[in-house]
C-alpha positions in Angstrom: 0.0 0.0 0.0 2.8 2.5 0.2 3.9 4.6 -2.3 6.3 7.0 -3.5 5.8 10.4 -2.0 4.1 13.1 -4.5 5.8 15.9 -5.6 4.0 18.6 -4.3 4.2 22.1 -6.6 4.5 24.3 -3.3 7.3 21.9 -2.1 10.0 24.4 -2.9 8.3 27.5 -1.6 9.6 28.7 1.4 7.0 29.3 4.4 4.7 26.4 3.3 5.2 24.0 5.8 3.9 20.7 6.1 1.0 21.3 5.0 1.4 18.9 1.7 3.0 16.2 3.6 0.4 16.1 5.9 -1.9 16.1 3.4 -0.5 12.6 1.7 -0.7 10.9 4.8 -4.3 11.5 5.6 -4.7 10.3 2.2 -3.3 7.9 2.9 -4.6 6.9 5.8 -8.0 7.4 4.6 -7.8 5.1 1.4 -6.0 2.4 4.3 -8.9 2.8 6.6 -11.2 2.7 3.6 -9.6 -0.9 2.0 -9.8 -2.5 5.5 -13.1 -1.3 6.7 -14.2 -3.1 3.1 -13.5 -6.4 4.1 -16.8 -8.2 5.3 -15.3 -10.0 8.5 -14.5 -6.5 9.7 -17.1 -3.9 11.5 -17.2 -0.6 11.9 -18.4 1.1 15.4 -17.6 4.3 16.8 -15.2 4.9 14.9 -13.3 1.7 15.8 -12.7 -1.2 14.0 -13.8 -4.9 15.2 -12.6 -8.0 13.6 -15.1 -11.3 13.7 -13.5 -14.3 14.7 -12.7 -16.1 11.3 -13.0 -19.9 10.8 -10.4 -22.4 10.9 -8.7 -23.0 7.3 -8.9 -27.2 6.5 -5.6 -28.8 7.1 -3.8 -29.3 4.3 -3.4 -33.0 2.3 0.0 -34.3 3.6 -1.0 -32.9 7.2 -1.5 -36.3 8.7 1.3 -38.4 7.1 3.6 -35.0 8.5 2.0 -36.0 11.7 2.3 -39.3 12.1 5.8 -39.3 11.2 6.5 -36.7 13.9 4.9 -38.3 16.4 6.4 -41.4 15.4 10.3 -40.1 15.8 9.1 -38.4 19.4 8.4 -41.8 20.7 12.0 -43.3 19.6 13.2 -41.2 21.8 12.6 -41.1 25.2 12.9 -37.4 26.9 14.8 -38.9 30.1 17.4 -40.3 27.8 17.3 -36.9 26.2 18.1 -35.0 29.0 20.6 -37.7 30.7 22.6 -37.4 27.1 22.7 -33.5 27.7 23.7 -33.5 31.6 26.2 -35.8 31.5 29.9 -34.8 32.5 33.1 -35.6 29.9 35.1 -38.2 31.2 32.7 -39.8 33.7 30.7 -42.7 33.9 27.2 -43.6 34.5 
């Protein structure tokens, strides 16, 4: 949504101000507030903007293979043998 800054014609007068930059911006902001308040899971009130609570998105095909998998390699390895690995001291036995 951003763009390149217009060049204003009273840019290079001196005394202006930032009256033109200012200017952009609330256009800006306007044509912002304007594309989100557009979107139908979105509400207006008081000025304020609400968002509805969307619906989950389906899982996608692979999901469950990915899964299974995962869960499969988490059960090789056992999380006390995890940590005793880590914890250990060089040079001493167990």
């Amino acid at each position: 949504m951003a763009r390149a800054p217009r060049q204003h014609p009273d840019r290079a007068r001196p005394g202006d101000g930032p009256t033109w930059h200012l200017q952009d911006l609330a256009e800006d902001l306007d044509a912002a507030y304007k594309q989100v308040a557009a979107n139908p899971a979105v509400t207006v009130n008081g000025g304020r903007l609400n968002l509805a609570k969307l619906d989950a998105l389906p899982l996608p095909d692979g999901y469950q293979a990915v899964h299974d998998a995962v869960l499969g390699m988490l059960r090789a390895s056992t999380i006390p043998s995890c940590c005793w690995r880590s914890t250990a001291t060089p040079g001493t036995s167990t």
